[in-house]
KEDRENSE-141066 format. One line per field, with one value per residue (C-alpha): y, z, x. Coordinates in nm, 4 decimals. Each point is the difference from the previous one (the first is absolute). Layout:
<sites>
north <- (Y/...)
up <- (Z/...)
east <- (X/...)
</sites>
This chain:
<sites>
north <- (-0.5259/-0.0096/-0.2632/-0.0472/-0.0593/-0.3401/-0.0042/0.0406/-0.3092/-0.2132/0.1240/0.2462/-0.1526/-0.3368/0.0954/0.1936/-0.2938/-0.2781/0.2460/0.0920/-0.3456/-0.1756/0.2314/0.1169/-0.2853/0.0314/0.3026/0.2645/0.2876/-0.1367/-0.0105/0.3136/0.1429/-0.1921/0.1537/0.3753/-0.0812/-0.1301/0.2894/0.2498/-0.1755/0.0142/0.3271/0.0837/-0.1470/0.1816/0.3456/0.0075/0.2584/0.1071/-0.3025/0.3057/0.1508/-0.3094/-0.0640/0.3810/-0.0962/-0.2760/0.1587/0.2887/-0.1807/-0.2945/0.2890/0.1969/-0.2460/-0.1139/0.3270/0.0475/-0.3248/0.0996/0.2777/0.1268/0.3472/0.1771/0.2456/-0.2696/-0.2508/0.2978/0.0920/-0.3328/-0.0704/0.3584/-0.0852/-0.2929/0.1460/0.2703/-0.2464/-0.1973/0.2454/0.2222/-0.2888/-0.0832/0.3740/0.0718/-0.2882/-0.0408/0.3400/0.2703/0.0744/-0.0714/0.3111/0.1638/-0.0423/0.1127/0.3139/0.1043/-0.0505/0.2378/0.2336/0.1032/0.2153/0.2181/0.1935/-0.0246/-0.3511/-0.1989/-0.3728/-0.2396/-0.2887/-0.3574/-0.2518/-0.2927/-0.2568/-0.3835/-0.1044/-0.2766/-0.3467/-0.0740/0.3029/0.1375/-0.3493/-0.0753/0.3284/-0.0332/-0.3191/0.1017/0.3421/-0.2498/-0.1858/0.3017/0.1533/-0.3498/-0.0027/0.3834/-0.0411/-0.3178/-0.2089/-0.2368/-0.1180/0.0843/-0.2902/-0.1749/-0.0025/0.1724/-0.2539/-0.0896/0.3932/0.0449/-0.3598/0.1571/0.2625/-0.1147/-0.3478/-0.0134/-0.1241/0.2824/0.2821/0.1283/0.0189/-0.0977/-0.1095/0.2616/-0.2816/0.1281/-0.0631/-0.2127/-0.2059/-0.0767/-0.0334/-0.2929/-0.1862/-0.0151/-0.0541/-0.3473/-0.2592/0.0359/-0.3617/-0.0748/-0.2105/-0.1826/0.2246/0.3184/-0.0557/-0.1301/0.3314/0.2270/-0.1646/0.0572/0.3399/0.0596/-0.1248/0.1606/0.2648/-0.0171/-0.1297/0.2990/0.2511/-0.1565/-0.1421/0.2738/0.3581/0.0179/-0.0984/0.2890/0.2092/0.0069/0.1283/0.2807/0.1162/0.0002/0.1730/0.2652/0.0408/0.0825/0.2744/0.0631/-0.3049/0.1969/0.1715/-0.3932/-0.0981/-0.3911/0.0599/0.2165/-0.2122/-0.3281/0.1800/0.0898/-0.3411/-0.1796/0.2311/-0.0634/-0.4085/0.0679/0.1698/-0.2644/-0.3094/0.1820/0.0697/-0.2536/-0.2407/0.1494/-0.0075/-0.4122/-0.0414/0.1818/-0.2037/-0.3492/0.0700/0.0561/-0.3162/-0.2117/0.1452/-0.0875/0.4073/0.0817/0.3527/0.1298/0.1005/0.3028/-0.0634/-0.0871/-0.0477/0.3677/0.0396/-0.1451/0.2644/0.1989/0.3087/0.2283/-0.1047/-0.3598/0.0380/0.1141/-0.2622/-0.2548/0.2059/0.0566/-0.1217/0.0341/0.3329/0.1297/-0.1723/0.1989/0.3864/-0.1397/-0.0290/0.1835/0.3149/-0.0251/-0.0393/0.2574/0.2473/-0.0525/-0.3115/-0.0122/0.0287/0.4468/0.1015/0.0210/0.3085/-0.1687/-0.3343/0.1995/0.1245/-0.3293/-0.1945/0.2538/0.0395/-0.4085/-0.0150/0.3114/-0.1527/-0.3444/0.1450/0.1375/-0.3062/-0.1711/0.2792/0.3422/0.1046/0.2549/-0.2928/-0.1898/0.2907/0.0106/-0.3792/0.0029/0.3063/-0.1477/-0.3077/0.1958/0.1636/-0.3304/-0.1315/0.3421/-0.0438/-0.3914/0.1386/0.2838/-0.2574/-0.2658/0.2990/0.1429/-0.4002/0.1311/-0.3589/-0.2035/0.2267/-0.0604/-0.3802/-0.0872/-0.2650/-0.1608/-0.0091/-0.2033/0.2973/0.2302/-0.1951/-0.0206/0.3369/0.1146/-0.2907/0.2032/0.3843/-0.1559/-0.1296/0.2964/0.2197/-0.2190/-0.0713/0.3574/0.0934/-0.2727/0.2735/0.2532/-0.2478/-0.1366/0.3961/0.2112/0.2332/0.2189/0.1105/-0.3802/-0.0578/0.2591/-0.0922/-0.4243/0.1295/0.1820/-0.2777/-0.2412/0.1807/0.0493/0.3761/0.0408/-0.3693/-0.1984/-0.3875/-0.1539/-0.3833/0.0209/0.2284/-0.1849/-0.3366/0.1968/0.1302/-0.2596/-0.2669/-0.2507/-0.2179/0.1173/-0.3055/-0.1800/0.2337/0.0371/-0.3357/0.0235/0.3017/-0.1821/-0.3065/0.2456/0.1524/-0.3296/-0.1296/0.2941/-0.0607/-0.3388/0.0780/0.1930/-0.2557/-0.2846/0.2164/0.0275/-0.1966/-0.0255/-0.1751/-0.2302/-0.1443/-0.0969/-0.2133/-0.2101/-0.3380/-0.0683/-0.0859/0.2675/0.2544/-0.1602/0.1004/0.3447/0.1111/-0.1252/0.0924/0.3564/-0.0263/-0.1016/0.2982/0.2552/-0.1096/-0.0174/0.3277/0.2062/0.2901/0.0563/0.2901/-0.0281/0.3085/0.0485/0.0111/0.3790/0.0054/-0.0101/0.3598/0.0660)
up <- (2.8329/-0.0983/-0.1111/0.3647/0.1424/0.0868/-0.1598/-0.3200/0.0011/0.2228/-0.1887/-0.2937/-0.2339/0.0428/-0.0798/-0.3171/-0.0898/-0.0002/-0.1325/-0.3274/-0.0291/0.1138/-0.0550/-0.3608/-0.0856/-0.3666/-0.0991/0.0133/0.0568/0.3133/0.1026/-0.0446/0.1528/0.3185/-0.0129/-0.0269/0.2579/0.2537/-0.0890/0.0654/0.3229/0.1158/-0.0940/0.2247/0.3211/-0.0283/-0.1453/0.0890/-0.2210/-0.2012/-0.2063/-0.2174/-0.1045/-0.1294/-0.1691/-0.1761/-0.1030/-0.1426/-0.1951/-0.1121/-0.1719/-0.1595/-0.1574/-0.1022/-0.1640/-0.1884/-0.1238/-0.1008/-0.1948/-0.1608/-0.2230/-0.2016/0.0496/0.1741/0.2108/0.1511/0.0813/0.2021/0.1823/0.1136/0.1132/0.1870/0.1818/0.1177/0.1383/0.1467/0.1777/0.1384/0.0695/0.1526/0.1936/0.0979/0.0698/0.2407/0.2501/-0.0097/-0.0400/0.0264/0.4269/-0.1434/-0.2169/0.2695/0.2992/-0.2794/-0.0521/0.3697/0.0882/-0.3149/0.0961/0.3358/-0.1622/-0.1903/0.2860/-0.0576/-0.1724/0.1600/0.0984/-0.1740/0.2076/-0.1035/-0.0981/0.1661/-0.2544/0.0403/-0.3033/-0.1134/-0.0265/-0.3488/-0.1355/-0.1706/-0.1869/-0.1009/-0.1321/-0.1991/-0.1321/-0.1525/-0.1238/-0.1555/-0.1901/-0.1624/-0.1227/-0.1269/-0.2156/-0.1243/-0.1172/-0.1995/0.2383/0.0690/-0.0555/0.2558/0.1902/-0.1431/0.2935/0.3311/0.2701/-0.1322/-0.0039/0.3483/0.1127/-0.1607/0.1994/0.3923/-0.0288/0.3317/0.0727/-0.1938/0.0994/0.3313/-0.0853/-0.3417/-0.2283/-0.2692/-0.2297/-0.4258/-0.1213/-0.2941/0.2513/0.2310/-0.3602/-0.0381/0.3192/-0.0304/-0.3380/0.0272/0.2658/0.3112/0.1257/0.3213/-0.0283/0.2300/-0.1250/0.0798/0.3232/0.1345/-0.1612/0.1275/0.3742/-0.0130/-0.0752/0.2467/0.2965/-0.1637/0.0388/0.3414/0.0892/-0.1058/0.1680/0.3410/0.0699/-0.1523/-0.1088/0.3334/0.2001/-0.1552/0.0289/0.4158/-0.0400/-0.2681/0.2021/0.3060/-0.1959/-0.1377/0.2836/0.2711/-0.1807/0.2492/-0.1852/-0.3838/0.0637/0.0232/-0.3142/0.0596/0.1142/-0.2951/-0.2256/0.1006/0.0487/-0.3985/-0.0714/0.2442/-0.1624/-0.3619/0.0957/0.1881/-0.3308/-0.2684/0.2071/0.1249/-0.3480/-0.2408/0.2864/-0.0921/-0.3511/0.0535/0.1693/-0.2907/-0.3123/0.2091/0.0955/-0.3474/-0.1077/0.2049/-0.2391/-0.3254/-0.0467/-0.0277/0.0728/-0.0745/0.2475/0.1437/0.1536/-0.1232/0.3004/-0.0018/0.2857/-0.2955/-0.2362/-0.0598/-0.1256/0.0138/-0.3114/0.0752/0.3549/-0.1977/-0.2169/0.3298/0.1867/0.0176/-0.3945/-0.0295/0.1019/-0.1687/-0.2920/-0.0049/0.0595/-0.2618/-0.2561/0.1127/0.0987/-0.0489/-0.3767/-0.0864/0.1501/-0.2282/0.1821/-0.1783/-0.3549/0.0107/0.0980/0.4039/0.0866/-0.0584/0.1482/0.3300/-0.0127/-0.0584/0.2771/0.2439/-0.0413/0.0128/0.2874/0.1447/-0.0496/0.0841/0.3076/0.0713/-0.1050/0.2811/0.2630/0.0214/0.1927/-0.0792/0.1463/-0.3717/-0.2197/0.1828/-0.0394/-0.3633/-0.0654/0.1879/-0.2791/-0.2449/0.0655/0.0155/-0.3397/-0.1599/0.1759/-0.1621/-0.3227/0.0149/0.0965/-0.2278/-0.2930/0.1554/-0.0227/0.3661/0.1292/-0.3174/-0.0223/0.3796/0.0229/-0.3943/0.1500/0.2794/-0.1410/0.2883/0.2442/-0.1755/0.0808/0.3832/0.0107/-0.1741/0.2182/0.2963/-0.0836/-0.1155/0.3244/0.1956/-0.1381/-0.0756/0.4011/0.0954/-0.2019/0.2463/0.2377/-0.1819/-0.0067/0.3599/0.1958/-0.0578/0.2292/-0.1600/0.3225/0.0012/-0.3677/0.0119/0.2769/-0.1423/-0.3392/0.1808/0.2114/-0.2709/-0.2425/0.3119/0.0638/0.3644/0.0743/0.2632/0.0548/0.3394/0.0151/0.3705/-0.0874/-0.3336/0.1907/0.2952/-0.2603/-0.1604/0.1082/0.2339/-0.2338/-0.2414/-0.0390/-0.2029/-0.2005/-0.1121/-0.0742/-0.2191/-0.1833/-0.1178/-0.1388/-0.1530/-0.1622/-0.1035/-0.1218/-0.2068/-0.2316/0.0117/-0.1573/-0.2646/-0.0667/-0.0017/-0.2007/0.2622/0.3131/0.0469/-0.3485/0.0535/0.3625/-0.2011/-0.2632/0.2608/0.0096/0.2964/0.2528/0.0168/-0.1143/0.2987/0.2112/-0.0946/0.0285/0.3265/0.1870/-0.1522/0.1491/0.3324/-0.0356/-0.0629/0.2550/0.2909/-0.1410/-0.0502/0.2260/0.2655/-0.2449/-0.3751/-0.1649/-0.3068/-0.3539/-0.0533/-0.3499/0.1215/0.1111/-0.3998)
east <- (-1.8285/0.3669/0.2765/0.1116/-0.3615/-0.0733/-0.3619/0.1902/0.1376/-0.2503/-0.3191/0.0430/0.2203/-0.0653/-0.3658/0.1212/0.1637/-0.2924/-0.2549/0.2232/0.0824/-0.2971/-0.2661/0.1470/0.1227/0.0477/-0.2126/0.2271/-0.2249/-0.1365/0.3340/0.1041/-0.3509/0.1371/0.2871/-0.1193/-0.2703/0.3553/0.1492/-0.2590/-0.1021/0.3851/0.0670/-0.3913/0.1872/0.3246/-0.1600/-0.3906/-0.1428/0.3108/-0.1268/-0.1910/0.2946/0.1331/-0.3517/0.0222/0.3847/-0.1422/-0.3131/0.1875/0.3008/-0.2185/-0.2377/0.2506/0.2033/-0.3115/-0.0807/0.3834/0.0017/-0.3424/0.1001/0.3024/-0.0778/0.2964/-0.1906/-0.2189/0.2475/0.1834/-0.3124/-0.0273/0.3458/-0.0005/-0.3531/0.2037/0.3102/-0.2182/-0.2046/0.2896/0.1760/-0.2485/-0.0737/0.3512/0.0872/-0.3357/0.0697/0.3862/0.1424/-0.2910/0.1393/0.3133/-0.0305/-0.1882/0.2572/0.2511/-0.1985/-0.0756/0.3878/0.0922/-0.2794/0.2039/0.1768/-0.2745/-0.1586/-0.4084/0.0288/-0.3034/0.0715/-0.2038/-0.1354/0.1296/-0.2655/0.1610/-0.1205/0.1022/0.2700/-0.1911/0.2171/0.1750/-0.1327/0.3390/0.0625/-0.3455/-0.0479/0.3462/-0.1276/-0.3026/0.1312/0.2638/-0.2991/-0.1732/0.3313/0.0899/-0.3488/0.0324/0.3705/-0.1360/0.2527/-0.2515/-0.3702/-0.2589/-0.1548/-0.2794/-0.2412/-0.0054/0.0067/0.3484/0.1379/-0.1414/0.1806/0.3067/-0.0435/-0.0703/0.1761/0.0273/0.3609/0.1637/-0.2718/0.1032/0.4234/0.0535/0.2007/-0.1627/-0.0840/-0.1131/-0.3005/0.1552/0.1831/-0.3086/-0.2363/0.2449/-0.0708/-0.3455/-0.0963/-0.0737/-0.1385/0.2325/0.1138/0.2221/0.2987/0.2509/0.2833/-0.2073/-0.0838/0.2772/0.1578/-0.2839/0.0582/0.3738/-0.0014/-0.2365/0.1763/0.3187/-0.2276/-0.1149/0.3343/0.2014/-0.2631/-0.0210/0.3097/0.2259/-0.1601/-0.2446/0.3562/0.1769/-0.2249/-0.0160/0.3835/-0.1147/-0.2981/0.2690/0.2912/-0.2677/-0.2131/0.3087/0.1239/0.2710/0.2870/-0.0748/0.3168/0.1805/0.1205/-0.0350/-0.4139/-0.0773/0.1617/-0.1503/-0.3258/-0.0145/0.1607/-0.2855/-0.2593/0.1013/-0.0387/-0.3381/-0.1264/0.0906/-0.1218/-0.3065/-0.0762/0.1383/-0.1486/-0.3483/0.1044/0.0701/-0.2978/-0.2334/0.1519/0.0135/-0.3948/-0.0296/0.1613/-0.2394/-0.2431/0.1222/0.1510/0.3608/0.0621/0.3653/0.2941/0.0578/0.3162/0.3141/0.3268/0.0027/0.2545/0.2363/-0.0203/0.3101/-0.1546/-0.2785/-0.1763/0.0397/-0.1774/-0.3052/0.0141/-0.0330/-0.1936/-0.3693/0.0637/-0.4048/-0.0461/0.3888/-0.0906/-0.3529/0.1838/0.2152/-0.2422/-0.2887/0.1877/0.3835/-0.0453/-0.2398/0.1393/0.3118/0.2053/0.3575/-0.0078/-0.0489/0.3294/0.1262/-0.2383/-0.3028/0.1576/0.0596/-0.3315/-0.1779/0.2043/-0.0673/-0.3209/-0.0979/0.1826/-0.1640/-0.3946/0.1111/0.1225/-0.3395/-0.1744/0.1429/-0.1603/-0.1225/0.3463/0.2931/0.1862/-0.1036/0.0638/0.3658/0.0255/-0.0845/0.2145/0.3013/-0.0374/-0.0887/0.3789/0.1341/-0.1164/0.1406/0.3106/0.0470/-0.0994/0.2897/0.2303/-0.0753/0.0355/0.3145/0.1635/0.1199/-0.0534/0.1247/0.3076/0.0321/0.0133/0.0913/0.2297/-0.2309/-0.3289/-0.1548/0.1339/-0.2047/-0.3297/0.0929/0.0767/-0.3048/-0.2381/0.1871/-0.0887/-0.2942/-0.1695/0.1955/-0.2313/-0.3424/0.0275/0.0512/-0.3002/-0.1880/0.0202/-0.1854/-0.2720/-0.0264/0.0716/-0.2943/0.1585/0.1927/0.2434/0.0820/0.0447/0.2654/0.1810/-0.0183/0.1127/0.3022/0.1142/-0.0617/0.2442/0.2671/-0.1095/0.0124/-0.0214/0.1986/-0.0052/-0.0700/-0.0406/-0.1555/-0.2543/-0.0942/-0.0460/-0.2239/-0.2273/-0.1069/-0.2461/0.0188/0.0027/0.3228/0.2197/-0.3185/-0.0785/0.3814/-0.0099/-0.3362/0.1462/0.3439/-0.2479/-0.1629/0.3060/0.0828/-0.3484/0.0308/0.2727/-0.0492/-0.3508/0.1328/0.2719/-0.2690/-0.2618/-0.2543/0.0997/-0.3989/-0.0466/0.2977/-0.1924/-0.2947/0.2174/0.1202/-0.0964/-0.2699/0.1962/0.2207/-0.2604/-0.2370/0.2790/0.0737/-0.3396/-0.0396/0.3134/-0.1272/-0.3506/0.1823/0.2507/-0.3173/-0.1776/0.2504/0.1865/-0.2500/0.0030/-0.2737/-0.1859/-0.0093/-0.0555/-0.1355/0.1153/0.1857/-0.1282/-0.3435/-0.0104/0.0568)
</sites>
């Protein structure tokens, strides 16, 4: 079971809905055992027996976070806190990169004559595992640094950690934040759910009608590898690609906090308009804010972040952006992404030290943010095609023709490439384009539907069911984040 199954919506949530508020109504443990019961019987149907792994995550983080808040004595509270990263990340490391590291070993082991080649295991990555795990490592580190209290009882903590709308894709949400939501009776309201069922036909909307369009043009673009050398097909392929990948996810992302706001939870953003942001840093501020905002503070700062000189600043940067390239799949292809943005984010630094850009436009101000929104997306699009091409002969060859080397532009051959259906799908990207920064001008273009008055709000929502369902393409695919 997923967000674009129909039992979701016919049967599941609906059900979730009148038990929490029927059911529980008014006792808010009972509530929140109906809610951990949802959750573990949703992640069952999309994971099967993976479900244990959550269930160890779960034990291991509550019981070491106990133990940590327990006692005062140094030694202890470290033995605790390293059980649980061991765990975790033992956990995380066997079933998402363990043939990753073994396919990495056999391929350097060519070279040494006499090397034996170790047999892959083939294990299953089990759904949501990389942002549950991040959550509850989040929790215990929270408790031994004194951040925050542990929870009082269990059945909240292991709510916390398989609510079911964030579980599979995120956002990452803190322990603090999600403490918050559930501390007293949860109650529905008018303003909720109209909120909750706006965001998730935004949702569903954005998903079907425009990221599972683009993506028949970036599966034809990739897949006939004999255009990569036209300029105009390479370049709307990473453009197409870089659309497919926000709506697919941030359309997931909708869908999770609007499900969640039918039940009386708010869980916070995780995107931001970031095809608006005119530098590096400010892309990670709007994108994937949950999990940038968790490297930030979990790894980026530890490990020095800005405050020890440039060395350690270059170190720290790289390095975040190194792992959180990995995070998102045991593939060179994410160790190059995250290294190409780690560059990126030095680079802006450099800059911003150097007063290059300030010197540069002293006299036009507003030029200087249009030229750095420009170089900005140049780049944050051509590292779209480190993530799509896992084959490294056409990675190359896209990053060459995508930077002009050896490239040539042919408008016949572009239009026989693509699709059938091409002149649609144009038209869905440029009200995309201008959805977008009409979002970010509005402050959420979602959040401005559902404070329309009923009418027009009635109206919105339906033209967009209408759109979704006569849009959609004959196959949805699923969510891309789900394979993390």
């Amino acid at each position: 079971m997923d967000f674009i199954t129909s039992d979701y919506y016919f049967w599941f949530l609906p059900l979730v809905f009148l038990c929490t508020f029927v059911l529980g109504y008014r006792k808010r443990r009972k509530q929140i055992g109906i809610l951990l019961a949802s959750s573990y019987l949703f992640f069952w149907l999309a994971s099967g027996w993976h479900i244990i792994l959550l269930l160890i995550s779960t034990i291991v983080d509550w019981t070491s976070a106990k133990k940590i808040s327990q006692t005062e004595e140094k030694a202890t509270r470290k033995k605790w806190l390293r059980f649980s990263l061991i765990i975790n990340l033992g956990i995380l490391a066997l079933f998402k990169y363990l043939d990753f590291f073994i396919e990495t070993w056999n391929w350097a082991s060519l070279k040494l004559p006499g090397t034996p080649e170790i047999d892959t295991l083939g294990l299953l990555l089990p759904v949501g595992i990389s942002f549950y795990t991040f959550q509850t490592m989040s929790y215990t580190i929270d408790v031994y640094r004194e951040k925050n209290e542990p929870y009082e009882d269990f059945l909240s903590f292991a709510c916390y950690a398989a609510f079911f709308p964030q579980l599979v894709a995120g956002p990452i949400v803190r322990a603090d934040h999600f403490q918050k939501q559930i501390s007293t009776v949860l109650k529905p309201s008018s303003g909720r759910f109209r909120l909750g069922l706006t965001l998730i036909i935004y949702g569903l909307a954005k998903k079907l009608i425009i990221a599972d369009n683009v993506a028949l043009h970036v599966n034809t673009i990739f897949e006939n590898s004999s255009g990569l050398d036209n300029i105009g097909l390479v370049w709307w392929g990473a453009f197409a690609f870089g659309i497919q990948i926000y709506c697919d996810f941030s359309a997931y992302t909708d869908i999770a906090i609007g499900s969640s706001h039918l039940l009386g939870v708010e869980l916070p953003e995780n995107f931001d308009s970031p095809y608006a942001a005119t530098s590096p840093q400010d892309f990670w501020r709007r994108w994937h804010i949950s999990l940038s905002t968790w490297l930030r503070d979990y790894l980026y700062i530890p490990l020095g972040g800005s405050r020890n000189g440039p060395k350690v600043l270059i170190f720290a940067l790289m390095t975040t952006m190194l792992l959180g390239g990995l995070w998102h799949g045991a593939s060179w292809n994410f160790v190059l992404w995250g290294f190409m943005h780690g560059i990126l984010l030095i680079a802006h630094r450099w800059f911003v030290r150097q007063n290059i850009v300030q010197e540069a436009f002293k006299k036009l101000p507003r030029a200087s943010l249009i030229c750095g929104w420009v170089i900005t997306q140049y780049f944050i699009f051509m590292t779209w095609l480190v993530f799509r091409l896992e084959d490294t002969g056409l990675l190359f060859k896209s990053l060459k023709t995508y930077t002009g080397i050896n490239g040539h532009w042919n408008k016949s051959e572009f239009l026989e490439v693509l699709p059938e259906i091409k002149y649609l799908t144009f038209v869905i990207v440029g009200m995309f384009v201008l959805g977008h920064f009409v979002s970010w001008g509005v402050g959420g273009l979602k959040y401005w539907i559902a404070r329309q008055n009923s009418i027009v709000w009635g109206a919105i929502i339906g033209i967009m069911l209408t759109l979704a369902l006569f849009l959609r393409p004959a196959e949805t695919v699923d969510f891309i984040y789900f394979r993390f």
